[in-house]
N, C-alpha and C positions, 0 to 999 in steps of 0.2 A: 480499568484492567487490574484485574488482583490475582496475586498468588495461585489461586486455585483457578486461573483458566489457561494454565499452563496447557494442560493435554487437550481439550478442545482448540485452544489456538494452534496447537502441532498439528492436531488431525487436517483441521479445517487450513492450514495454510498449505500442507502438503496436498490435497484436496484438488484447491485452488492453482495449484502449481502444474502438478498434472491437465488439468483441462486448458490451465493455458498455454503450454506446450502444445498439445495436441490442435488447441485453434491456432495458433503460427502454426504450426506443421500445413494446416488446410487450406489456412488463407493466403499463405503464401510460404509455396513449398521450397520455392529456390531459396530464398533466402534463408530457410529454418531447417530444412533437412538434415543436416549434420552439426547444429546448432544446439546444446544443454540437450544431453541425451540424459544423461544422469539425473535425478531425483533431487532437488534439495531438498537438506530436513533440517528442520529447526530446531536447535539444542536450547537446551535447558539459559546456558548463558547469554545466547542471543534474545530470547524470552525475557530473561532480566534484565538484559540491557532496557528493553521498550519499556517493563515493568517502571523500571528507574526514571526514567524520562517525564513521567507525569502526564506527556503529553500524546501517549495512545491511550483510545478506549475500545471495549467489545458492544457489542447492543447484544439483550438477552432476549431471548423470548420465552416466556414460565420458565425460568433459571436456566436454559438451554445459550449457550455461547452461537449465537446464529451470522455473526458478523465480528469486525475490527476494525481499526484503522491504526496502523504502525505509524508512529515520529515520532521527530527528535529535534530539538533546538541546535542549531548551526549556530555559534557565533558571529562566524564570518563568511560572507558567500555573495559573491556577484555585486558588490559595493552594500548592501545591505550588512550592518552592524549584529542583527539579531533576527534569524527567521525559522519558518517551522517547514523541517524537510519530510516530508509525506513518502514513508516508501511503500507502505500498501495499504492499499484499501479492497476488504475481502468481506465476500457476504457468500453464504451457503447456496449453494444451486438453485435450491426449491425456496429460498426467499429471495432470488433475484427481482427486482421489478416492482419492487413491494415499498420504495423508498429506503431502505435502511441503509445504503452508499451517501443518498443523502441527509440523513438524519447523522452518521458519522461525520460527515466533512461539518455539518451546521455545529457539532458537536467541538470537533475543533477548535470550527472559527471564533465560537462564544469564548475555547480557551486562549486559542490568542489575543483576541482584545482584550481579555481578564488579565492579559500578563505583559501587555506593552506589546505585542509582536505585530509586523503590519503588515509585512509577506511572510505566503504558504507559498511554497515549490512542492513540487508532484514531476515526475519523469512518466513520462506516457510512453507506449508504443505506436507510430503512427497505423496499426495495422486493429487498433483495438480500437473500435470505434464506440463503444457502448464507455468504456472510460471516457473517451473524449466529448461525450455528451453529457456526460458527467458532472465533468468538469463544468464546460462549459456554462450548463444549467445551471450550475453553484456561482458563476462571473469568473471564472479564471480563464484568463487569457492561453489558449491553448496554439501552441505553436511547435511545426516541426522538430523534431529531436536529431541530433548528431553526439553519438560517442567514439569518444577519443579512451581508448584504455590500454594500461599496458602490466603485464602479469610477468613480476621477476621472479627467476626461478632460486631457490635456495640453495 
């Protein structure tokens, strides 16, 4: 990931966001209905966070920004001393299916073992099933999700 795939990776994560809104919405409407109505967008600084991190890349196809994969080194998390937290993994519509989710995550994993790390975490949605195959296909142990969150107000 460089500098200059700033605006492709805005485009393509907003993209990305949209349709997956819209597949909760379909797949399962009770629980999504009144669930992120709103648009995320990706700012410039959350950009350069991943930037910083070393440990996102894009896949190109003829210089074209076609895919990504977002993370970041956790220090500490779940008894694990050092691991790599995977918050997205995004490939363009019209190159879904094509290998490039897995050629991202292979893309990783070669980074983690290059840097000591032994666990990759990823947060799934159980309702995404094409992630979860994903996954799975690459060896990661995919297991129901539960979130506990809580948002103070200012």
């Amino acid at each position: 990931m460089e500098k200059k795939d700033y605006e492709p990776y805005r485009s393509l994560f907003e993209e990305a966001h949209t349709e997956y809104l819209e597949f909760l919405r379909l797949s399962n409407p009770q629980q999504y209905r009144k669930e992120q109505k709103e648009k995320r967008k990706v700012t410039r600084a959350r950009f350069n966070f991943y930037l910083k991190t070393g440990s996102s890349f894009v896949a190109e196809e003829k210089g074209e920004v076609i895919g990504y994969i977002a993370s970041q080194i956790v220090s500490y998390m779940h008894g694990v001393d050092k691991l790599l937290w995977i918050e997205y993994v995004v490939v363009k519509s019209e190159h879904k299916r094509q290998g490039i989710g897995t050629a991202l995550l292979r893309r990783l994993m070669v980074y983690a073992k290059r840097n000591n790390i032994n666990r990759i975490y990823a947060t799934i949605n159980p309702d995404n099933e094409a992630s979860i195959k994903l996954y799975q296909k690459m060896g990661f142990n995919v297991k129901s999700w539960k979130v506990a969150s809580f948002k103070s107000t200012p």
